[in-house]
MARGUFI-119399 format. One record per residue (C-alpha): x, y, z; residue in one letter. Coordinates in steps of 0.5 Angstrom, whole numbers, plus 500, padded with zeros to 3 digits. Layout:
N
XYZA;...
***
This chain:
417
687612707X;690608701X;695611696X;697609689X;704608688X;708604683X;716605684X;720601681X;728602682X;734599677X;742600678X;745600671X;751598669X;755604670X;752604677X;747609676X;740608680X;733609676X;728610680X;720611676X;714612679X;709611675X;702616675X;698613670X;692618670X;698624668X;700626662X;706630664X;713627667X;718630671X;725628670X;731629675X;738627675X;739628684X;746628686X;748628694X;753633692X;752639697X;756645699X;757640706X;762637700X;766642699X;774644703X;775651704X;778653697X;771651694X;766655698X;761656693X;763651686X;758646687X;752652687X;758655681X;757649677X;749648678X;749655674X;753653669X;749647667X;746650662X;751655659X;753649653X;755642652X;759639647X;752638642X;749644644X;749652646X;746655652X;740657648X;740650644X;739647650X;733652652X;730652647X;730644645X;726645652X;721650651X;719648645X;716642646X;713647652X;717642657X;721647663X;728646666X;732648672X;736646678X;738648685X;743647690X;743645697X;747643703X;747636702X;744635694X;745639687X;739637682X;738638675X;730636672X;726638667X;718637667X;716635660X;709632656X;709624656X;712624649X;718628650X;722623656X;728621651X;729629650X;728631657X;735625658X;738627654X;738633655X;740632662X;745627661X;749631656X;749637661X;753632666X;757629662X;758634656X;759641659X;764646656X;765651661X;765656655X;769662658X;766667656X;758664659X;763663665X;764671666X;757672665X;756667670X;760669676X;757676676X;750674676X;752669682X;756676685X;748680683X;746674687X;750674693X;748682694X;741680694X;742676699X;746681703X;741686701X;735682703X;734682711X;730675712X;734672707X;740674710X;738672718X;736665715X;744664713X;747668719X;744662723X;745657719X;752660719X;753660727X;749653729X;755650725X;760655726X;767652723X;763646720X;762645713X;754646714X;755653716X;760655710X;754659705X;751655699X;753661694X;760664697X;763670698X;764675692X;771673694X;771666693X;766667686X;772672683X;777667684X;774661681X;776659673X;773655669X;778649670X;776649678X;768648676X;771642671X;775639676X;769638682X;763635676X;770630675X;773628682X;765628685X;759626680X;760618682X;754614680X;755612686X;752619689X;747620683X;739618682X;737618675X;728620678X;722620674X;715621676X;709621671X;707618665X;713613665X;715607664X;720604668X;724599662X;724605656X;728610662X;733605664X;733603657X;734610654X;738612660X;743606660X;745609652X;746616654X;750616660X;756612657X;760617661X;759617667X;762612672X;762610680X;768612684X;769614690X;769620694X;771623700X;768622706X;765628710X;766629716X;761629721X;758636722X;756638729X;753643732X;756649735X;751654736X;751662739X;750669738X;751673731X;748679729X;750684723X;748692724X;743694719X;739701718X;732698718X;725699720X;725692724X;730687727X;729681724X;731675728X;732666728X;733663734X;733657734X;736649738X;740643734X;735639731X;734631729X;737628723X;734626717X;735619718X;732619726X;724617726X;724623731X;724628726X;716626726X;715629732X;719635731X;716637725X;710636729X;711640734X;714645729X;707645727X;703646733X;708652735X;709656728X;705653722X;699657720X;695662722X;693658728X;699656731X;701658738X;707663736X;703666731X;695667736X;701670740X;706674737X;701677732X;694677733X;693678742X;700682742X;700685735X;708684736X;711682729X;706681722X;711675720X;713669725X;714662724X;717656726X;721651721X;725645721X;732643718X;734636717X;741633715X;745627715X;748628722X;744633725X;739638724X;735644727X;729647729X;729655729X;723661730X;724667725X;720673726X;721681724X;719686729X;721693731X;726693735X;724695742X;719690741X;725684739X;727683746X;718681748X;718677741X;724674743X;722672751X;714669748X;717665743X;722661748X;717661753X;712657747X;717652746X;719650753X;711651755X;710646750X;714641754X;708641759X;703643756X;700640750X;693637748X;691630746X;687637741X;693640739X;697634737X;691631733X;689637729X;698638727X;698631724X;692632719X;695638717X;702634716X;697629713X;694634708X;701636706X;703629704X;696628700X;697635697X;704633695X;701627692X;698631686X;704633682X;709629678X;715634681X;714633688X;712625687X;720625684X;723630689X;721627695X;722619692X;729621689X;732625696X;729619701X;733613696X;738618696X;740620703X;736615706X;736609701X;729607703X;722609700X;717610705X;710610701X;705616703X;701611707X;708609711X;709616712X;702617715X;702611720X;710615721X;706622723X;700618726X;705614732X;707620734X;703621742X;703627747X;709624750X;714625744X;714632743X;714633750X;720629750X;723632744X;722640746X;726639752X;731635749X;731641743X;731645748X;737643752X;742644746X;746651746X;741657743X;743659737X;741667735X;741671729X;740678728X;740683723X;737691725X;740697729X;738697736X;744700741X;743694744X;743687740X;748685743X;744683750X;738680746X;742674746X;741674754X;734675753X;
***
């Protein structure tokens, strides 16, 4: 299997990292500024400004309007946006090959030239606020955040990426400017492109455009632990919906392959042992997965599924039942057929620009490595029965976590279960 890559990486003057990935067969390019700055980073006074000021990127500069910038941007037929996670904010764009200098400039004025306009910030918070009541309103979006909550219980990875409605209204413009100010070093950025790119025109461009910006140091996050327990919130549903789940591995620990394996084998697909389980033989749930959460210190391995709530306590017992089944009982079949699909799936993220970008700027950002899709393949390949045995007994003996949201009169047992 081989895989034709071309990155090259350069640190500017400013301390600022270029990484390119050059595709020559694409007519496209996928730009992104990659900071490792997350909602980890924040104290208790900030809970939800990295996420605020994602919002706020495109709410104006100096040289442009919020509109400017939108339509500076589609009008080439280019799209821009942003995300925040626990660890990562990412600002990016996606253009045709002859628009780059645009797509840079753009982001770069965004990072260094936002005005915080008060009147963008007041529409801003109360669509944040809207956000946060989806979440609250939407079951399965709520549970995922309850367990993030309660397996880092008191940590800075358990504290929500959006805040409270609370720590939204009491937010002023000044706050945001402060935090883009005292935790954008360069030192925590990547300038990432992937597509039809040259690597010397993008250093170049972006060397001119990000004059502002500078290294400094920041202050170190502790180190998060994982807590685990029980939590649950009393909603009048049809169903419960419920995350159970076990401390994980870390971003930076080869075993995560063996995990996302066994994620795999457990609750990925229709195939999946969860899935034949709970679903097709019992007709217990329509949804029930498996996922993995790594981060830099740790990590976690849940099962999500949404049932009646007299069947939550069955759903509940098969799904432990798997993962500690899997410890002794795992075919050299089952472990074959998880890797193609790992396998598939990094093939598959070979074919757009955006994921090429994303997975090269987060590994040289969390990792300060870059692992090939031909290296990731032999990773995923080296991992034998004997791994994941090993690592659902390991998962296995960390304190559950559960979360449930639903209104059966006994919730509180199922943890007990």
């Amino acid at each position: 299997m081989r895989f034709a890559m071309n990155i090259k990486k350069t640190e500017l003057r400013n301390g600022l990292v270029v990484a390119t990935d050059r595709i020559d067969n694409f007519e496209t390019a996928s730009i992104g500024i990659f900071v490792n700055i997350g909602s980890v980073n924040e104290n208790s006074e900030q809970i939800g400004v990295s996420h605020f000021l994602e919002h706020m990127a495109f709410k104006g500069t100096t040289n442009r309007t919020a509109l400017q910038i939108s339509k500076a941007i589609e009008s080439v037929g280019g799209i821009i946006n942003a995300y925040t996670s626990k660890e990562v904010t990412a600002y990016h764009t996606k253009v045709l090959k002859g628009d780059i200098k645009l797509a840079i400039d753009i982001i770069t004025d965004i990072l260094q030239n936002s005005i915080f306009d008060t009147e963008e910030f007041e529409k801003e918070r109360g669509v944040i606020i809207q956000e946060i009541r989806q979440v609250n309103d939407t079951p399965d979006d709520l549970v995922f955040d309850m367990f993030q909550e309660k397996c880092f219980d008191g940590e800075h990875l358990g504290t929500s990426i959006l805040g409270s409605e609370n720590d939204i209204r009491s937010y002023r413009p000044e706050a945001l400017k402060n935090y883009l100010d005292t935790k954008y070093s360069t030192k925590k950025m990547i300038l990432a492109a992937s597509g039809k790119v040259d690597h010397d025109e993008i250093s170049n461009i972006a060397d001119e455009l990000t004059t502002s910006m500078r290294p400094f140091d920041i202050e170190v996050v502790e180190k998060q632990v994982y807590k685990g327990g029980f939590i649950y919130k009393k909603k009048d549903l049809e169903q419960s919906h419920l995350v159970f789940g076990f401390e994980g591995i870390s971003t930076v620990d080869d075993d995560k392959y063996a995990l996302r394996l066994m994620s795999t084998i457990l609750g990925c697909g229709m195939s999946s042992r969860l899935f034949q389980e709970i679903r097709e033989r019992r007709g217990l749930a329509y949804s029930v997965f498996s996922f993995v959460s790594n981060y830099r210190d740790t990590g976690t391995f849940g099962i999500y599924s949404a049932c009646e709530h007299n069947k939550a306590r069955e759903v509940l017992k098969i799904a432990k039942d798997e993962v500690l089944k899997i410890g002794n009982d795992l075919s050299e079949e089952e472990l074959q057929k998880a890797k193609t699909q790992m396998k598939a799936s990094i093939l598959m993220g070979l074919e757009s620009s955006s994921n090429r970008m994303e997975r090269m700027a987060n590994q040289l950002l969390l990792q300060n490595l870059f692992l090939t899709p031909g290296e990731a393949a032999k990773k995923v390949d080296s991992v034998m029965t004997e791994d994941i045995k090993r690592i659902s007994k390991k998962i296995a003996s960390s304190k559950i976590t559960l979360a449930v949201v639903g209104n059966g009169s006994d919730i509180e047992e199922l943890y007990a279960t």
